[in-house]
N, C-alpha and C positions, 0 to 999 in steps of 0.2 A: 522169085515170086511168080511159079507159071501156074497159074488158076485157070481153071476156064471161066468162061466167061458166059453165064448162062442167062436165056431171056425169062422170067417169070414174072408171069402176070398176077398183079395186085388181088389180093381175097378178098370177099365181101368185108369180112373185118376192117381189111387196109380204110376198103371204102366207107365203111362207116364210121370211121374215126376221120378221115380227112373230112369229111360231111359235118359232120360234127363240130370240131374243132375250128373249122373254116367259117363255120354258121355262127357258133356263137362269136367268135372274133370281128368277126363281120360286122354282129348285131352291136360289138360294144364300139364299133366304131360309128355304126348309124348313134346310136347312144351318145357320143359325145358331138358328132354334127346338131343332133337334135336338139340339144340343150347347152349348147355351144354359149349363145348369147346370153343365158340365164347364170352361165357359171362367173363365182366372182375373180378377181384380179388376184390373188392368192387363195394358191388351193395346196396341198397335201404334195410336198415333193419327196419326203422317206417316211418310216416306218420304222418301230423300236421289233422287237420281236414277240411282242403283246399287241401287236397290231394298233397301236396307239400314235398317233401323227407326231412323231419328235423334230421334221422341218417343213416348212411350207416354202413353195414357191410360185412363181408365173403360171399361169393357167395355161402356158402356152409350153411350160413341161412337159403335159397332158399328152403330148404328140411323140415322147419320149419311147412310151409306152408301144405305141403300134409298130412304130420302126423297129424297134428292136424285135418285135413280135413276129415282124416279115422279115428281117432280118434270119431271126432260126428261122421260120417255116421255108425261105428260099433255101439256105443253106441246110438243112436238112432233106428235103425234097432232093436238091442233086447226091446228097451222101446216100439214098434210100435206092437211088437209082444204077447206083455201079456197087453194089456189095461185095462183088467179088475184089476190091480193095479194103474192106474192111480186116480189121484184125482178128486171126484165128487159133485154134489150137494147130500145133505140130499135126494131128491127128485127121487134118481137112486131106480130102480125097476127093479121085472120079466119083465116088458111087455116093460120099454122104455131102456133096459140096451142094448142094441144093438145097438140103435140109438147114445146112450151116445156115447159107444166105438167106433162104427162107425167115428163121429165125432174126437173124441179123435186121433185116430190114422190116420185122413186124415190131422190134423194140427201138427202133428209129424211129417211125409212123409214130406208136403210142407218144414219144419221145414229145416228139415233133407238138403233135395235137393236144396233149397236156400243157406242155409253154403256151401254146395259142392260146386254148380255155383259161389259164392262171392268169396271164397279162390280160385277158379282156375282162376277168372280175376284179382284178387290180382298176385297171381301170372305168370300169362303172362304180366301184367302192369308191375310188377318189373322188368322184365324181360327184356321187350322194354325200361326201364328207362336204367336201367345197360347197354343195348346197342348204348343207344343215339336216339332211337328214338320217344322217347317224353321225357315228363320231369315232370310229374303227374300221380296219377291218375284220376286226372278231378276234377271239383268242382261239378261233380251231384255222385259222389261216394258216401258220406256221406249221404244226401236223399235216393238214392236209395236202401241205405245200412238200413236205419229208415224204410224204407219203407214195406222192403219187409221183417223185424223182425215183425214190428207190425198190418202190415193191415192180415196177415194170423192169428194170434193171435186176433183182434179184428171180423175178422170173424168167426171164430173159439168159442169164445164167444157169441156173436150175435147168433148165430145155437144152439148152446147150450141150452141157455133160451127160444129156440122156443121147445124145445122139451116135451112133455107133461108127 
């Protein structure tokens, strides 16, 4: 495996998806500070795939959510950072290894800031459930959830194979 090892600076893109991602994650955790004391003793610990509460647990669950959330975002953030260990075609070279990595590490970023975005509405949805004010997370959770794993991944590929 001898890659070079090349420095490339973050696209506006990069940047506005970590912004993004970082923001709302953020906000759903201001979200459960803020309403912390309001929420009750059992709240929403799983999910059928109709978005429908099939267990409840401790409100102190609730915190399950964010760790795991910084959890990827740390461990993503270092993968985004050395692409040139990432996995590639036979076909990686001098001249298209930048395009590779390029590529590589903008479906990481998305990667990365969609888990952010999903666990911070997982977690404001638990949160309005445990307070009574809905009682799901929706029947387009699970799509949108399919959605936004595979279409960045199927793009992500697609760009790939156009690379010379």
């Amino acid at each position: 495996m001898n890659r070079p090892v090349l420095k490339i600076p973050k696209t506006k893109t990069e940047l506005v998806w970590d912004i993004l991602g970082g923001t709302i994650f953020l906000g759903a955790i201001i979200f459960l500070i803020f309403y912390w004391g309001q929420i009750p003793d059992q709240v929403p610990g799983h999910y059928n795939a109709a978005g429908e509460v099939d267990r409840w647990g401790s409100k102190f669950e609730l915190f399950i959510l964010p760790i795991i959330g910084l959890f990827l975002w740390f461990t993503l953030a270092i993968l985004e950072r050395f692409p040139h260990v990432h996995n590639y075609p036979e076909r990686l070279n001098e001249s298209n290894a930048e395009a590779f990595y390029l590529n590589s590490r903008k479906l990481l970023n998305s990667i990365k800031n969609l888990c952010l975005i999903m666990f911070a509405y997982l977690l404001v949805q638990s949160i309005r459930v445990a307070l009574g004010w809905t009682d799901s997370l929706g029947m387009w959770f699970l799509p949108v959830l399919l959605a936004a794993t595979f279409i960045p991944i199927i793009i992500g590929m697609v760009r790939s194979s156009k690379i010379k």
